[in-house]
C-alpha positions as CSV (number, residue, x, y, z in Angstrom):
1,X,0.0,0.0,0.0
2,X,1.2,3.5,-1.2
3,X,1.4,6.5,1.0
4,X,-1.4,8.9,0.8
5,X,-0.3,12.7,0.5
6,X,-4.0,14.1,1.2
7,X,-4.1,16.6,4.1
8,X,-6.9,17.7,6.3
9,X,-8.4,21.0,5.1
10,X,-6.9,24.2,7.0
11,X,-9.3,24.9,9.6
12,X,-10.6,28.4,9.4
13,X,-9.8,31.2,11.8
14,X,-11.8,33.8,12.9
15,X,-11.1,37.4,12.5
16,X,-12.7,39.9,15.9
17,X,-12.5,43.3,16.1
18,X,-10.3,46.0,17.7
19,X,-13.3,46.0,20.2
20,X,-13.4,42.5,20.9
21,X,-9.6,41.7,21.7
22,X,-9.4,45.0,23.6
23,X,-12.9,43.8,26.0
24,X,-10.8,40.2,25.8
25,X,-8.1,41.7,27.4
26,X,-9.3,43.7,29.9
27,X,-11.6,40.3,30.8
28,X,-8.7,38.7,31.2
29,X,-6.8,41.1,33.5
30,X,-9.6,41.3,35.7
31,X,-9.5,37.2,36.2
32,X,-7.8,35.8,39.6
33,X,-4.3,35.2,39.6
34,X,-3.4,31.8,38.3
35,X,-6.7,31.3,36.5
36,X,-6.1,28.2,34.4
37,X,-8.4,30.1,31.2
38,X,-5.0,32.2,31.2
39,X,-3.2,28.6,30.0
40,X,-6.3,27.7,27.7
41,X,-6.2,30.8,25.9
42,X,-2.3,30.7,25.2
43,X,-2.9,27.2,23.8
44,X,-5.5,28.3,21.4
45,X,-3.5,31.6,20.2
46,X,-0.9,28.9,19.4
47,X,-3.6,26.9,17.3
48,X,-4.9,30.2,15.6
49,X,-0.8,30.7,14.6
50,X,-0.8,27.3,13.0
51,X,-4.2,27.8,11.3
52,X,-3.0,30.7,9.6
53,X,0.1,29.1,8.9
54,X,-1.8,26.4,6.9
55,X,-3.5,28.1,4.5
């Protein structure tokens, strides 16, 4: 059996506003030190790099 070379389609990545990143923010420096959302959100911002990257 041959390799296969098919990929899995680039996932898309959403585009928010000024607005909405600057509210995200300020949400987030408002949450309790050590919040584990903090972690969750770094994660995803690295997912959102290799999105963009895939395309």
């Amino acid at each position: 059996m041959g390799g296969s070379d098919a990929q899995a389609p680039c996932p898309p990545v959403v585009d928010y506003t000024a607005a909405d990143q600057a509210r995200a923010a300020h949400e987030i420096e408002a949450l309790p030190e050590g919040a584990v959302i903090v972690r969750m959100l770094s994660d995803y911002a690295v997912l959102r790099d290799q999105a963009r990257a895939c395309r």
